[in-house]
Backbone as CSV, one residue per row, in Angstrom:
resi,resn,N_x,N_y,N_z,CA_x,CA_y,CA_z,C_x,C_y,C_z
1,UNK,-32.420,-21.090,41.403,-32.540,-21.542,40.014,-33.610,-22.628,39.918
2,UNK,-34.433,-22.939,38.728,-35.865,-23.561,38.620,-34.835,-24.633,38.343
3,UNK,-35.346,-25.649,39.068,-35.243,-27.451,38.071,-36.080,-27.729,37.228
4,UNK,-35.725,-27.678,36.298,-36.796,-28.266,34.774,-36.506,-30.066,34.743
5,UNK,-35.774,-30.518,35.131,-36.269,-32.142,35.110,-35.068,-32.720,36.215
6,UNK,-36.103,-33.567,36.580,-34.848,-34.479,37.735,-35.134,-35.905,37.623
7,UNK,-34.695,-36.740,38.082,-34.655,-37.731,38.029,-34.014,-38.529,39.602
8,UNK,-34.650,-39.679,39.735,-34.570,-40.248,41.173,-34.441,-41.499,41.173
9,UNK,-33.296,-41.957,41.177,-33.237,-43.687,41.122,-33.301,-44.035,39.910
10,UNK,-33.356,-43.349,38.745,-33.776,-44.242,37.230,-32.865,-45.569,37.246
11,UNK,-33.376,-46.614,36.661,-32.715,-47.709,36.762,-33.304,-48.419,35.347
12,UNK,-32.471,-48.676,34.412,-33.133,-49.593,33.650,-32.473,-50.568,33.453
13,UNK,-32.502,-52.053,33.249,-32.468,-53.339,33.258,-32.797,-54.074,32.112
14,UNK,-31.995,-54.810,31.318,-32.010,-55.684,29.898,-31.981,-56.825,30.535
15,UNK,-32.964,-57.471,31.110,-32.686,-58.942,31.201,-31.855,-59.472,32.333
16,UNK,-30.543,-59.747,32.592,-29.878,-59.522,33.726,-28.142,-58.772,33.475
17,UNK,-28.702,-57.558,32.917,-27.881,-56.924,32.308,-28.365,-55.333,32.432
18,UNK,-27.974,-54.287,33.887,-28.163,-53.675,34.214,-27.385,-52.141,33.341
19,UNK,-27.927,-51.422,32.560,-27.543,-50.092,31.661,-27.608,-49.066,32.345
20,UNK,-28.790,-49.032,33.355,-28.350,-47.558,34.174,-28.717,-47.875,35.876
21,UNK,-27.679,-47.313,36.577,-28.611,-48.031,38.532,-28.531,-46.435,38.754
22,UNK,-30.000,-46.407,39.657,-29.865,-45.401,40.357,-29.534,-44.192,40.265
23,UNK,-30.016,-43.333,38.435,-29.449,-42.383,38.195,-30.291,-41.306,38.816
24,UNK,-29.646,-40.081,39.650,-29.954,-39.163,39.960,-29.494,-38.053,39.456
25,UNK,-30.232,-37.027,38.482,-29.709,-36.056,37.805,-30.215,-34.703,37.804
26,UNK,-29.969,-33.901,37.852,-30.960,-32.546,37.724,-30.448,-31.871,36.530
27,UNK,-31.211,-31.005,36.114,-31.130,-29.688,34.748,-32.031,-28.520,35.032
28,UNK,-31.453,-27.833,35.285,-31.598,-26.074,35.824,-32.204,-25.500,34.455
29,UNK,-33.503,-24.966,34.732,-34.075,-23.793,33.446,-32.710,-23.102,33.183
30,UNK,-32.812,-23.242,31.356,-31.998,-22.196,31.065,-30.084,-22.820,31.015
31,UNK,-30.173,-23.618,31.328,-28.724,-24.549,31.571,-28.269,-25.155,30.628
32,UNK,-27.193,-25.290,30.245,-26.480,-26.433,29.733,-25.720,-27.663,30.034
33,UNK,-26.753,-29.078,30.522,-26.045,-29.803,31.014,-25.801,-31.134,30.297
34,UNK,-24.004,-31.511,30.603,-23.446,-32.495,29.686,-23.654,-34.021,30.147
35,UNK,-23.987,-35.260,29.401,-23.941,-36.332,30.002,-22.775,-36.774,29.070
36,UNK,-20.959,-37.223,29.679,-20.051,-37.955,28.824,-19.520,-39.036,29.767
37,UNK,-19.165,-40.140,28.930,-18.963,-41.349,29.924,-18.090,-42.350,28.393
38,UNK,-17.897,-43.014,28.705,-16.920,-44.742,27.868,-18.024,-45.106,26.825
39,UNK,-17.605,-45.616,25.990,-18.967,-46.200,24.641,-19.364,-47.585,26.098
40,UNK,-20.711,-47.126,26.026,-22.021,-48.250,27.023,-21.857,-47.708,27.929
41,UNK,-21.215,-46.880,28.412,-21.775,-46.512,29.631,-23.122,-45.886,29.914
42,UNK,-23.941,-46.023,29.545,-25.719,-45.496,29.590,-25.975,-44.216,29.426
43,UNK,-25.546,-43.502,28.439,-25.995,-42.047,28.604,-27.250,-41.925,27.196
44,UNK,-26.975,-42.961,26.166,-28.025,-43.269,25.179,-29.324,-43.544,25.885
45,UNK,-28.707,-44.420,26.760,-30.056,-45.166,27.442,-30.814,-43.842,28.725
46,UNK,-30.288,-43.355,29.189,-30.564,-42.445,30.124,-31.737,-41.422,29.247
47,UNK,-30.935,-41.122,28.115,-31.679,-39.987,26.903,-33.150,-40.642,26.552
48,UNK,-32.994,-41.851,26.610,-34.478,-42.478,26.100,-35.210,-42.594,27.186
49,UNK,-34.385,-42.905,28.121,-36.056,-43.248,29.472,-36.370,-41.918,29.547
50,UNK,-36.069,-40.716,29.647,-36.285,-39.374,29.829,-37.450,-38.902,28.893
51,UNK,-36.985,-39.747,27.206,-38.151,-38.563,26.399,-39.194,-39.614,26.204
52,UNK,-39.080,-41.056,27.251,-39.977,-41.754,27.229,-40.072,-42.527,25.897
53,UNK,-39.132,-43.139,25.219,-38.289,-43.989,24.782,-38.311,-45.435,24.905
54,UNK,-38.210,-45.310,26.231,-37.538,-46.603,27.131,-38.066,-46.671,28.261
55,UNK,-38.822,-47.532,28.913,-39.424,-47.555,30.078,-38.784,-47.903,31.254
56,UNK,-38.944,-47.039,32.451,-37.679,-47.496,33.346,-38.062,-48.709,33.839
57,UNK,-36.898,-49.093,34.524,-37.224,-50.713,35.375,-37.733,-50.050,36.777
58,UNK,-37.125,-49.010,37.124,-37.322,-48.645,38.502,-36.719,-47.235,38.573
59,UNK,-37.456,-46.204,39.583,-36.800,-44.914,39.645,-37.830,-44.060,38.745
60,UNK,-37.734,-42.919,38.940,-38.961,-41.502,38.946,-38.311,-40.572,37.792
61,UNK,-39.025,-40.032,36.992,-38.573,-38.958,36.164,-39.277,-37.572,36.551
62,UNK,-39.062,-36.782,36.213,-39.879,-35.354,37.308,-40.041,-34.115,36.039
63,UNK,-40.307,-33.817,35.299,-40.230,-32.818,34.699,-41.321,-31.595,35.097
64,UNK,-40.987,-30.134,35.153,-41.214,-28.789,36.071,-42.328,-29.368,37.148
65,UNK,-41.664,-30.382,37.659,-41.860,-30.651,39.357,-43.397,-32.294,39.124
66,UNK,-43.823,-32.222,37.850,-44.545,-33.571,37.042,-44.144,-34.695,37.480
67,UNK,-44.519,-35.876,37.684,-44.159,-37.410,37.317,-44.668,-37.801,35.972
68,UNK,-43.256,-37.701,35.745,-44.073,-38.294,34.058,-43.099,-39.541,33.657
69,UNK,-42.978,-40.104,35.042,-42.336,-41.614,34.114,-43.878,-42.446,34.308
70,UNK,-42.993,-43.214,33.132,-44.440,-43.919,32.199,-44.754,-43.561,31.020
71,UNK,-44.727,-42.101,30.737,-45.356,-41.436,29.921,-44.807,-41.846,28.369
72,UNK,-45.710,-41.846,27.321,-45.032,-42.463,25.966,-44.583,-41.339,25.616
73,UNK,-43.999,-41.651,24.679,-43.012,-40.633,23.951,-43.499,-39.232,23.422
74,UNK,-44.721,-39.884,22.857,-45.536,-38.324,22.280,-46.106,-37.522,23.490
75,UNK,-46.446,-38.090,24.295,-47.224,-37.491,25.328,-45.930,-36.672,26.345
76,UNK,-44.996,-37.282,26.458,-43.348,-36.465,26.812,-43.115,-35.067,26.083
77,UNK,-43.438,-35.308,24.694,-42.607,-34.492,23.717,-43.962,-33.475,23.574
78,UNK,-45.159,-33.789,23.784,-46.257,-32.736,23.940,-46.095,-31.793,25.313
79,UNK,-45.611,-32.395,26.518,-45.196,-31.973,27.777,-44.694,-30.815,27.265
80,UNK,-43.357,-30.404,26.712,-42.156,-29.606,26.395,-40.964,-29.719,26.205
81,UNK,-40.706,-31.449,25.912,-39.315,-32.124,25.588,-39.139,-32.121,24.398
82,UNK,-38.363,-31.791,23.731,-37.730,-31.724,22.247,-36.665,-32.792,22.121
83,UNK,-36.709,-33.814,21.593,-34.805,-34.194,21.385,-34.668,-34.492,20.024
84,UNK,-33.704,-35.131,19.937,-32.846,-35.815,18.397,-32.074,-37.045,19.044
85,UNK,-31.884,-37.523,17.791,-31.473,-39.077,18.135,-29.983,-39.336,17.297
86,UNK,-29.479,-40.359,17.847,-27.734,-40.716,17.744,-27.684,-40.766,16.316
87,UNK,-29.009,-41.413,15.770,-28.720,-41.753,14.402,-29.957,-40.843,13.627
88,UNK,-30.066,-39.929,12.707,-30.245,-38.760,11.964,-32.213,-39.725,11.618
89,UNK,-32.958,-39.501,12.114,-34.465,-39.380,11.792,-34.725,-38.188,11.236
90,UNK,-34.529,-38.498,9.774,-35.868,-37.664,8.930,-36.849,-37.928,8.298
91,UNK,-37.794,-37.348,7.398,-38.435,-37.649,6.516,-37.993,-37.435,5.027
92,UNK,-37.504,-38.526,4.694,-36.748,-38.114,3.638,-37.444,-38.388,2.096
93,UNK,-38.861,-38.780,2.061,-39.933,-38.006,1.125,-40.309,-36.562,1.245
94,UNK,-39.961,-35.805,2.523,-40.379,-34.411,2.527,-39.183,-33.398,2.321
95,UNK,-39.513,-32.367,1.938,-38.537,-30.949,1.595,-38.132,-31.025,3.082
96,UNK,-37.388,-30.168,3.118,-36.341,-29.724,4.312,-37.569,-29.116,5.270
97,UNK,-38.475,-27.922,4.682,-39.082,-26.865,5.438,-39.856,-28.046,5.616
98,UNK,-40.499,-29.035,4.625,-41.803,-29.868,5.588,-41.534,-30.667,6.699
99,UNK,-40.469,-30.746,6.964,-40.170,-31.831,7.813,-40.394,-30.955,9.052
100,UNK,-40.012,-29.985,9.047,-40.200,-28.982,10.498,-41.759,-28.354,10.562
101,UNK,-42.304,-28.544,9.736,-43.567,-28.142,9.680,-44.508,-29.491,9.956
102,UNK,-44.236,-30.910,10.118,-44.792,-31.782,10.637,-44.683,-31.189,12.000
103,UNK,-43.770,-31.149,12.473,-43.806,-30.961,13.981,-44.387,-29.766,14.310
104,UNK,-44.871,-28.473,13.179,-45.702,-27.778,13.948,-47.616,-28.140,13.769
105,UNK,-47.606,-29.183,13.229,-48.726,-29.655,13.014,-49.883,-29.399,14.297
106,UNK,-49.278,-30.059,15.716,-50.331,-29.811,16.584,-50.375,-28.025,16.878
107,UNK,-50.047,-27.133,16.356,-50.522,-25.892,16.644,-51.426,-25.490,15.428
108,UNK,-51.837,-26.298,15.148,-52.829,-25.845,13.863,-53.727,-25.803,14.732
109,UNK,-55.384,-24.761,14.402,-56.374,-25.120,15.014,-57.588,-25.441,13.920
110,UNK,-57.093,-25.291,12.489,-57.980,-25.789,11.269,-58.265,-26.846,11.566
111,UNK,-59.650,-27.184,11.370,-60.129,-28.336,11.614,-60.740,-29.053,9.893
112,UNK,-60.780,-30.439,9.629,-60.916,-31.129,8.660,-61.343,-30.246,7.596
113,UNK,-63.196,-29.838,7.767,-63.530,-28.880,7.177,-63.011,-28.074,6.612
114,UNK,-62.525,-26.836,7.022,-61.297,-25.900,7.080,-59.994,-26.321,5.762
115,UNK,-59.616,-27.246,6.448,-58.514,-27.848,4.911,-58.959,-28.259,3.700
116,UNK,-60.213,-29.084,4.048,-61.197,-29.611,2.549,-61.081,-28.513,1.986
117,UNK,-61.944,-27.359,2.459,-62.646,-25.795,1.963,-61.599,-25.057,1.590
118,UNK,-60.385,-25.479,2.449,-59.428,-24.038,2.230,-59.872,-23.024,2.667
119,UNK,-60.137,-23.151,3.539,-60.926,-21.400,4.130,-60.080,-20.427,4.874
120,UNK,-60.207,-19.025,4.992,-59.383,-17.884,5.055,-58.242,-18.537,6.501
121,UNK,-59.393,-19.024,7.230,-58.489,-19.691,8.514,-57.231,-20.665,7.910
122,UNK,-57.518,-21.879,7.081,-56.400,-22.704,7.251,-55.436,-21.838,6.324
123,UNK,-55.575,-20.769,5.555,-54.818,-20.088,4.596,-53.898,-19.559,5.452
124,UNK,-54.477,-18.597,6.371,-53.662,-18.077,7.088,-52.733,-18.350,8.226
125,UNK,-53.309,-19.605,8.762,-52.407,-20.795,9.709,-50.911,-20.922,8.781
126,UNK,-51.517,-21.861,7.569,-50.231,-22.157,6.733,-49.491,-21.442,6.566
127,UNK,-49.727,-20.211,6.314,-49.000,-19.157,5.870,-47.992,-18.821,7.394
128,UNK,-48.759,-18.468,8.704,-48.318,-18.618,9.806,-46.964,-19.492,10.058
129,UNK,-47.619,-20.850,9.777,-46.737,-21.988,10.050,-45.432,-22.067,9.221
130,UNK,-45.737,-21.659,7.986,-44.439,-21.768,7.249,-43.403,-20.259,7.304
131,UNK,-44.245,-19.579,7.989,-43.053,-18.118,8.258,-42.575,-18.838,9.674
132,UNK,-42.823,-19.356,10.063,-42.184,-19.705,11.448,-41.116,-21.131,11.102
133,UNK,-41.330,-21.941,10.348,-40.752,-22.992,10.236,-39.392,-21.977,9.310
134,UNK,-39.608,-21.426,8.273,-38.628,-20.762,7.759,-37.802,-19.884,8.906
135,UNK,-38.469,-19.492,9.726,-37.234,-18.681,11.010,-36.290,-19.669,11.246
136,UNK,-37.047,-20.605,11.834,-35.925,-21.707,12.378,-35.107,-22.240,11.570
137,UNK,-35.200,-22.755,10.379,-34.589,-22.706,9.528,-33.485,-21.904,9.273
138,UNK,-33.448,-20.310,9.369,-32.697,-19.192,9.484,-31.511,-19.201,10.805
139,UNK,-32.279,-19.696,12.061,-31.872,-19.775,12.841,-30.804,-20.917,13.340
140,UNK,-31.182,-21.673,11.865,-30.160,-22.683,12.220,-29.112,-22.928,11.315
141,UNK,-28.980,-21.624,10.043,-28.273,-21.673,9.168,-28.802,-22.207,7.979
142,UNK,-29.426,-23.090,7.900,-30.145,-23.917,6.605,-31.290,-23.215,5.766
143,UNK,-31.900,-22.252,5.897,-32.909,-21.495,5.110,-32.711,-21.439,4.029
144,UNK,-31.952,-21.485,2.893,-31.482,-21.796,1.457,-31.314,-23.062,1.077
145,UNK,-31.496,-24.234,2.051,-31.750,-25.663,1.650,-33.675,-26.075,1.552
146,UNK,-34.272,-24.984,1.667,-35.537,-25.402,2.833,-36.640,-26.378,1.481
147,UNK,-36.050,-25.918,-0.206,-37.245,-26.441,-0.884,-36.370,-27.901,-1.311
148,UNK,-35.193,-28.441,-0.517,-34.555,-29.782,-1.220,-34.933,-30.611,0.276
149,UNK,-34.979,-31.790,-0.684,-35.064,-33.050,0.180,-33.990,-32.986,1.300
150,UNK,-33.752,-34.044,2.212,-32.415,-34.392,3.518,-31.474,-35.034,2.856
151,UNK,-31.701,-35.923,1.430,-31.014,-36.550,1.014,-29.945,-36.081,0.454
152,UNK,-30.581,-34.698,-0.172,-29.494,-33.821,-0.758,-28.566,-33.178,0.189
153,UNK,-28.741,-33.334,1.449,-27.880,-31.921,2.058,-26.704,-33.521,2.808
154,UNK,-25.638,-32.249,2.993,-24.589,-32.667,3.823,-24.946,-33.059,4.958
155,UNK,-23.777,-34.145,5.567,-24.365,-34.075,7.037,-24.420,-33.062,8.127
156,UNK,-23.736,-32.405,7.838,-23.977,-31.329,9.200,-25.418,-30.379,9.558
157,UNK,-26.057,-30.522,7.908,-27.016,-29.730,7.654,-28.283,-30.296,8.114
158,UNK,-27.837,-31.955,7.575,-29.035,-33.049,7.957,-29.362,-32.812,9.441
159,UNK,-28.102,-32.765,9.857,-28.000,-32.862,12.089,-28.829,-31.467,12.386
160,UNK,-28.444,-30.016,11.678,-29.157,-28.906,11.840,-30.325,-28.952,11.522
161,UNK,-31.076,-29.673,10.545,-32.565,-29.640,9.845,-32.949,-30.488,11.211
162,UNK,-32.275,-31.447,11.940,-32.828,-32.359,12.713,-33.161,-31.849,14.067
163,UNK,-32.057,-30.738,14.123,-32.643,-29.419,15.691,-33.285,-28.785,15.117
164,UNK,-33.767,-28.345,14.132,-34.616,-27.375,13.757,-36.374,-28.110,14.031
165,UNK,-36.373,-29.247,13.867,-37.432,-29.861,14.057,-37.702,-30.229,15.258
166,UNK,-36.589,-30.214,15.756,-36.698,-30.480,17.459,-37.252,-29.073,18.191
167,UNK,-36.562,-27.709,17.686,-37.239,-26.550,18.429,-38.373,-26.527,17.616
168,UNK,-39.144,-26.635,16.924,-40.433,-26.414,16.123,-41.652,-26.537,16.886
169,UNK,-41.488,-27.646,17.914,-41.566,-28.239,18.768,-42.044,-27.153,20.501
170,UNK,-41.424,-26.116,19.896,-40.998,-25.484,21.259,-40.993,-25.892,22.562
171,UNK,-39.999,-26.622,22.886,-39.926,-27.413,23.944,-39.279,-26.659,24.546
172,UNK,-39.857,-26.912,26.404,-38.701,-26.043,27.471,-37.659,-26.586,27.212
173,UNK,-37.321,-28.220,27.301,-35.874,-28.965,27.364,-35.934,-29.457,26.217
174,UNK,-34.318,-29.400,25.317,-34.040,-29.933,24.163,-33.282,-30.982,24.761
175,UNK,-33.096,-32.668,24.229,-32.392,-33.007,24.490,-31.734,-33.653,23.360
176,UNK,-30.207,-33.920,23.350,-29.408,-33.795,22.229,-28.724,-34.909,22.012
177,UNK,-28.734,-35.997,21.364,-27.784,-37.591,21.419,-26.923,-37.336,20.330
178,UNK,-25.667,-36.889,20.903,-24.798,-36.916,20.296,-24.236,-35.861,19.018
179,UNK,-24.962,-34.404,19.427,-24.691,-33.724,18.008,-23.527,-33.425,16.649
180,UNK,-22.594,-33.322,17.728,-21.432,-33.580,17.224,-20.618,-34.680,16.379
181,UNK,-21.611,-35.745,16.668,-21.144,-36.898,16.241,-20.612,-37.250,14.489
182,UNK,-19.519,-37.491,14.384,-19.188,-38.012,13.045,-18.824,-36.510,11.898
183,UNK,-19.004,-35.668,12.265,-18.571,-34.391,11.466,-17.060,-33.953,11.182
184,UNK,-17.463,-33.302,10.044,-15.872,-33.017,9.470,-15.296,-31.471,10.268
185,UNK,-14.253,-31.048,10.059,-14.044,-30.150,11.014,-14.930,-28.980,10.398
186,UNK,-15.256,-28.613,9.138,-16.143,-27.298,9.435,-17.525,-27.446,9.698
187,UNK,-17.958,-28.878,9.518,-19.243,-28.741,10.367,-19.233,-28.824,11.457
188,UNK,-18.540,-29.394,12.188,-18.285,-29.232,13.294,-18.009,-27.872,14.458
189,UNK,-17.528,-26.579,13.420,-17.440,-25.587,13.662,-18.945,-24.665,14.188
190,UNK,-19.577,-25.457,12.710,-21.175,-25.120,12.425,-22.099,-25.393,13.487
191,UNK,-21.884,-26.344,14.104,-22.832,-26.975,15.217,-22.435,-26.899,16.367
192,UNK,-21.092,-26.031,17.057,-20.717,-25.431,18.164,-21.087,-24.280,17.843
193,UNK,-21.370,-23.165,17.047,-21.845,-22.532,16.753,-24.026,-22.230,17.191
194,UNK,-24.184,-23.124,16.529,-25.506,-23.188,16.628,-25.870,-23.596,18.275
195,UNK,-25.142,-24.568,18.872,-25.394,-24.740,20.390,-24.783,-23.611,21.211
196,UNK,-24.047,-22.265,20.850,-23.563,-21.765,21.517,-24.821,-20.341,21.613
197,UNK,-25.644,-20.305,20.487,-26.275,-19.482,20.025,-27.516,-20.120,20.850
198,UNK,-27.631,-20.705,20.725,-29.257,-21.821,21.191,-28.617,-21.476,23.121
199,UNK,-27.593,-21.658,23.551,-27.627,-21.160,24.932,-27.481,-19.896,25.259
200,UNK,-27.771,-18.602,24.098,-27.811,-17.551,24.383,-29.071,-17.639,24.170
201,UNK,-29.557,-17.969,23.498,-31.155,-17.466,23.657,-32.085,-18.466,25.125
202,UNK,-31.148,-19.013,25.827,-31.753,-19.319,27.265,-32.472,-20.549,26.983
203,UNK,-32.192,-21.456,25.854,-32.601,-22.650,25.486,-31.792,-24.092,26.558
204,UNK,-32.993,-24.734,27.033,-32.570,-25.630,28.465,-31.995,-26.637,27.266
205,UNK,-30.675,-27.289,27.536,-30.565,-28.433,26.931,-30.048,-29.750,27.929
206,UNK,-30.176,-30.684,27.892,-29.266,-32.056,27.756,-28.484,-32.685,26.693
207,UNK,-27.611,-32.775,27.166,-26.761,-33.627,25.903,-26.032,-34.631,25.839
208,UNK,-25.930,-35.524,25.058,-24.814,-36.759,24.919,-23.403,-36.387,24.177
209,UNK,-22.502,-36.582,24.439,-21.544,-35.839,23.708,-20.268,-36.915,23.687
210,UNK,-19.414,-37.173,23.327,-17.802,-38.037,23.125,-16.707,-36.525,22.979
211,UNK,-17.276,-35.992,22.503,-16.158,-34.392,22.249,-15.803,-33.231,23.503
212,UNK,-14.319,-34.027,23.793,-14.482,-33.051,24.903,-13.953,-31.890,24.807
213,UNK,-13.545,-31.010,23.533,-13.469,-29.894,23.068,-15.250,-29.054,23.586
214,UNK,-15.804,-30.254,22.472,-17.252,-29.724,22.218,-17.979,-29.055,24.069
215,UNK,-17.949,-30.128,24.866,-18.319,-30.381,26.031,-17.539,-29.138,26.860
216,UNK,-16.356,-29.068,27.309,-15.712,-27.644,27.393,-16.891,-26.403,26.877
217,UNK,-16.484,-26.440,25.392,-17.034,-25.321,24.953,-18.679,-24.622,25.100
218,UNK,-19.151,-25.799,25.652,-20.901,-25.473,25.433,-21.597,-25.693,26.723
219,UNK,-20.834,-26.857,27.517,-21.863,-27.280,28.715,-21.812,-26.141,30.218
220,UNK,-22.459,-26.419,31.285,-22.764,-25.568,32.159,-22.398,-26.690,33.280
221,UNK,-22.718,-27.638,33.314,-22.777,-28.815,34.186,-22.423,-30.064,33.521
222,UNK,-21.327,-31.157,34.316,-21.189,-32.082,33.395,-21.635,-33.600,34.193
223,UNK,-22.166,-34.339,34.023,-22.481,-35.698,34.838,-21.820,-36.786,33.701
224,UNK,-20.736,-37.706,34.878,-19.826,-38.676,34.149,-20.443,-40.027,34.646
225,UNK,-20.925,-40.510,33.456,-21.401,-42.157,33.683,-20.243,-43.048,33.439
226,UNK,-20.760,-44.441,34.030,-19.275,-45.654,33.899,-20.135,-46.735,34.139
227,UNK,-20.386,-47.161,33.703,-21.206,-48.611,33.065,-22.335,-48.910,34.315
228,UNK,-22.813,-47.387,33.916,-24.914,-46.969,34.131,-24.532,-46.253,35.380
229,UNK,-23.311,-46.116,36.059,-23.568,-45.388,37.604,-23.219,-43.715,37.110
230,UNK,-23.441,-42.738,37.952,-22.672,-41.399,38.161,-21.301,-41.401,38.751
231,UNK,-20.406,-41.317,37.990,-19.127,-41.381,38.493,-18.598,-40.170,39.337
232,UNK,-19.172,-38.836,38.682,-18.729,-37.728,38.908,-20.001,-36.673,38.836
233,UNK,-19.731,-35.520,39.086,-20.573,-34.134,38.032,-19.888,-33.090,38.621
234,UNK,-19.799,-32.214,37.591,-19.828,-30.615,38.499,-19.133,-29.454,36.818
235,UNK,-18.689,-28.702,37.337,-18.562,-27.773,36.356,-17.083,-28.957,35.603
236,UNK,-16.750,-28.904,34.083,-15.841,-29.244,33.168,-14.664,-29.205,33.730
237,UNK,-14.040,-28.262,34.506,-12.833,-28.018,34.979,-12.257,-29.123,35.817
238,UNK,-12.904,-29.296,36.554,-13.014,-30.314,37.632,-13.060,-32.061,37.491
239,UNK,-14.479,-31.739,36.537,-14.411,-33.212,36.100,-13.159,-33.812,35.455
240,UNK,-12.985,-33.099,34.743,-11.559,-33.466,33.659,-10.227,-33.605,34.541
241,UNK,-10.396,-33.226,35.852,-9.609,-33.848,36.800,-9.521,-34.860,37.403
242,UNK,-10.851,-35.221,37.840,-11.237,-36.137,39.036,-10.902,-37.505,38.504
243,UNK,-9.850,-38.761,39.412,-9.373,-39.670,38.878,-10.084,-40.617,38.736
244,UNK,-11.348,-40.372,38.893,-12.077,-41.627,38.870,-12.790,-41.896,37.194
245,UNK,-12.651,-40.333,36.706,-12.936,-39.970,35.368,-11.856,-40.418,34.348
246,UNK,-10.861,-39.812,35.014,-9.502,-40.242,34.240,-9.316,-41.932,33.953
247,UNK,-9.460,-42.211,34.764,-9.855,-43.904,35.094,-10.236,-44.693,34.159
248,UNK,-11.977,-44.139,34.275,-12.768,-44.532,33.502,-12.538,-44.439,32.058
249,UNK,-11.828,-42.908,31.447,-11.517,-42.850,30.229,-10.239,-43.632,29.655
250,UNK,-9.205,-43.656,30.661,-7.834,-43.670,30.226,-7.172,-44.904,30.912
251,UNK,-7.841,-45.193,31.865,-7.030,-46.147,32.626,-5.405,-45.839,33.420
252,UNK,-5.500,-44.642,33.519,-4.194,-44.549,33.958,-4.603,-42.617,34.247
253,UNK,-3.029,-42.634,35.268,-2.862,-41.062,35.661,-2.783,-39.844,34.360
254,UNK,-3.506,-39.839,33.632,-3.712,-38.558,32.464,-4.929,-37.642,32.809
255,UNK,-4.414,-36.971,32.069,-5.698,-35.567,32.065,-6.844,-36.133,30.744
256,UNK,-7.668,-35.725,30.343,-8.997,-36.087,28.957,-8.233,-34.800,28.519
C-alpha cells in the first residue's frame, strides 16, 4: 500500500507549553484515517502543521515521499492537500457555486487579456469551470443551493459547501477538522453519508473527529492522542479497547 503522508517526530511547542511531542503518523493512498483524543489533546494542532498552518518546532512532514515541512499553506494545498477547518471558512459575499469556483481558479489558463476581451478561450474555461464546480456541488448534495449566499443555508450544508471547496481543489489528501461537529441528527446523517461516499470513490482522507459513532462508521485506521503524545492506533475495534484509551477518555475501567 502507497504512503501518501508521514510524519517523523512532529513536535510543536507554545512557549513552554508543549501541544504535540514526537508525532509519528502515516496515511495509506486511498485510506481513511482517524485522529480522536480528550479536548487539547493536539489533533487541531497536528491538522495545521500538516496543511502548513503551523510551523513545526521540530520533526519532518513527508507527503508522496516530499519534505514539505516548512512549506506555507498555499504552496501545501497546491502540492495536493485539501482540508477544512474546526470553524466553517467561507466567503460569505459569494454564491454557494462561487465559492468553489475560487478554488478552481488556478486551473484557469486565460490569461489577463483573455478576460478583458472575453475571448472564445476564457468563455469556454468558465463555462468548463462552472460545469465542474456544479458536479461537486451534486456530489455533495447541495446543487439546488448553488445561486444563494452561505448565510442562507443551514449548517450542515455550510460544512458540505465547505468539502465541496476543499475537493475543487483536487487534492490527493483531504484533511477534515472536525466534520461532524455541532450537527443536528439529520445532518449528521447527511455528512456520514457524504464521507462514506467520498471513501468509495478512493478519496485519501484525515480526520479530526469527537464522534465515536461517526469514527466507527467511516475510519480505516484510528491514532489516539493524550496531551500531544500517540497513545494508541490501529483498526476502531481495538482502540476502543485499549486501557490506556479508556483512561484517557473516561478515567476509569469502561468501554467509549
Amino acid at each position: 500500500m502507497q504512503v501518501l503522508l508521514e510524519t517523523k517526530g512532529l513536535t510543536k511547542q507554545f512557549g513552554g507549553i508543549i501541544a504535540n511531542k514526537n508525532i509519528n503518523l502515516t496515511v495509506n493512498k486511498g485510506t481513511t484515517t482517524g485522529l480522536i483524543g480528550p479536548n487539547g489533546s493536539g489533533k487541531t494542532t497536528l491538522i495545521n502543521q500538516v496543511s502548513g498552518e503551523l510551523p513545526a518546532t521540530s520533526g519532518r512532514t513527508f507527503f508522496k515521499g516530499e519534505d514539505i515541512t516548512g512549506y506555507s499553506a498555499n504552496k501545501i494545498a497546491r502540492s495536493g492537500i485539501g482540508r477544512t477547518f474546526q470553524r466553517i471558512r467561507l466567503f460569505h459575499r459569494l454564491t454557494v457555486v462561487e465559492n468553489v469556483l475560487v478554488a478552481r481558479r488556478h486551473f484557469f489558463s486565460a490569461n489577463v487579456l483573455d478576460i478583458v476581451l472575453n475571448t472564445r478561450r476564457n468563455r469556454r474555461e468558465e463555462r468548463e469551470q462552472l460545469e465542474h464546480a456544479m458536479t461537486l456541488l451534486q456530489r455533495l448534495g447541495i446543487e439546488s443551493e448553488a445561486g444563494k449566499l452561505p448565510t442562507a443555508l443551514p449548517y450542515g450544508k455550510r460544512r458540505a459547501l465547505e468539502i465541496a471547496r476543499a475537493l475543487a481543489l483536487e487534492p490527493e489528501l483531504l484533511l477534515l477538522d472536525e466534520p461532524a461537529a455541532g450537527m443536528a441528527k439529520e445532518e449528521y446523517a447527511d455528512i456520514v453519508r457524504i464521507m462514506e461516499r467520498l471513501k468509495e470513490q478512493g478519496i485519501t482522507m484525515l480526520l479530526v473527529e469527537h464522534t465515536m459513532e461517526f469514527i466507527r462508521r467511516v475510519v480505516d485506521w484510528v491514532y489516539v492522542l493524550n496531551f500531544g503524545e500517540v497513545i494508541s492506533q490501529g483498526v476502531f475495534g481495538d482502540v476502543e479497547q485499549d486501557e490506556n484509551v479508556i483512561k484517557a477518555y473516561l478515567g476509569g475501567d469502561e468501554t467509549l
